[in-house]
C-alpha positions, -999 to 999 in steps of 0.1 A, spaced: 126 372 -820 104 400 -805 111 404 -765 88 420 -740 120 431 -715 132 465 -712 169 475 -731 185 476 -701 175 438 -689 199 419 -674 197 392 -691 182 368 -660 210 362 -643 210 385 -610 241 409 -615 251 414 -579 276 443 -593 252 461 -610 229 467 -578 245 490 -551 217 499 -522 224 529 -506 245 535 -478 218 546 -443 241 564 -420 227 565 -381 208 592 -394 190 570 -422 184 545 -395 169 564 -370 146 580 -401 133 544 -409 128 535 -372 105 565 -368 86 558 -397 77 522 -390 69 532 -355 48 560 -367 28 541 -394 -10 534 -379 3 497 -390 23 494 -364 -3 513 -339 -30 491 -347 -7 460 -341 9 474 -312 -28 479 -297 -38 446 -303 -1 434 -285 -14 454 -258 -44 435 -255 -31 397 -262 -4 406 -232 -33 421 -207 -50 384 -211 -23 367 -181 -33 396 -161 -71 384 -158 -59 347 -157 -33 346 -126 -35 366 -95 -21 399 -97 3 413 -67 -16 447 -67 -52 432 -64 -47 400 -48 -19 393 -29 -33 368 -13 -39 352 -41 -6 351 -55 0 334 -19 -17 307 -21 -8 300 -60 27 298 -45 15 271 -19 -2 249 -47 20 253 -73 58 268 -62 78 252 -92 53 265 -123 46 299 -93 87 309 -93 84 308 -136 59 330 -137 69 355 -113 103 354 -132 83 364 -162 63 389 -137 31 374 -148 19 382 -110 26 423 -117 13 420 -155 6 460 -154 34 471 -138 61 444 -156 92 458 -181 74 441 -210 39 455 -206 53 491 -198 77 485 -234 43 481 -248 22 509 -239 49 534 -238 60 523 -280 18 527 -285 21 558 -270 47 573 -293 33 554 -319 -3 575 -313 17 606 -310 38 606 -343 5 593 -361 -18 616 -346 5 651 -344 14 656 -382 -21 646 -390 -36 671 -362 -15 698 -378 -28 690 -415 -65 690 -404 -60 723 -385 -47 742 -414 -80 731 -435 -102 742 -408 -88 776 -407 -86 779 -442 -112 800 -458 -141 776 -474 -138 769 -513 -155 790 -535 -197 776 -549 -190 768 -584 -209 795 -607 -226 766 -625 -243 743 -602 -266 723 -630 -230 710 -644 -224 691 -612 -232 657 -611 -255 654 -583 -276 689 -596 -312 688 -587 -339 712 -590 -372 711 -574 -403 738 -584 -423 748 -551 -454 759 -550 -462 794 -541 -471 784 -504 -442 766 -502 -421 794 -518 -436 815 -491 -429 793 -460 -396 787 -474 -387 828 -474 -401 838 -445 -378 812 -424 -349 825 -444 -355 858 -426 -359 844 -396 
């Protein structure tokens, strides 16, 4: 019987022996952290975070804008009023949560944007590539015959 599997197959059975995962020291740990917090994955859904948790901020009176308006949604409502300021859905901007947000977006930006700042700075300071000698073996090659006016326009406002 002709198998498909590699030599070293297991035979199906998962052998819990034979597979050891590395050991990730604090070191390791803090390496991986970084990395997930630097991916433009985790930017992209830590923006849009950002913007689902600035929604209760347009919805409910906010301390800094309308204090009177967090007032009087005490007056109406002071049972459902005392769980949302518990939850500091009255200071949405300046609350633990929405500052945990913005500041891991920040360092998010920063390790995404830095190493990729660096990379793009070293190619514009490099000197440009070389013109290949043979341009009618690229692809896109094109020639185009002018006529002698043309030919004559088209010099005299290379001099220029």
């Amino acid at each position: 019987m002709v198998t498909s599997r590699p030599s070293d197959y297991a035979g199906g059975e998962l052998d819990e022996a034979a597979i050891k995962s590395p050991e990730l020291g604090v070191i390791g740990w803090g390496r991986w952290l970084w990395r997930q917090l630097t991916s433009m994955r985790t930017a992209l859904m830590l923006l849009l975070l950002l913007a689902i948790a600035a929604v209760p901020g347009s919805i409910y009176p906010q301390r800094s804008a309308d204090p009177n308006g967090v007032t009087q949604f005490f007056q109406a409502q002071p049972e459902l009023a005392k769980v949302l300021d518990s939850i500091q859905l009255f200071d949405v901007y300046s609350s633990v949560w929405f500052s945990a947000i913005y500041i891991l977006l920040f360092i998010s930006l920063i390790g995404c944007v830095v190493p990729r700042t660096l990379v793009h700075a070293k190619a514009l300071l490099a000197p440009p590539v070389a013109t290949p000698s043979k341009l009618s073996r690229m692809p896109s090659f094109a020639s185009v015959k002018l006529g002698e006016k043309k030919r004559a326009l088209l010099i005299e406002s290379a001099r220029r």
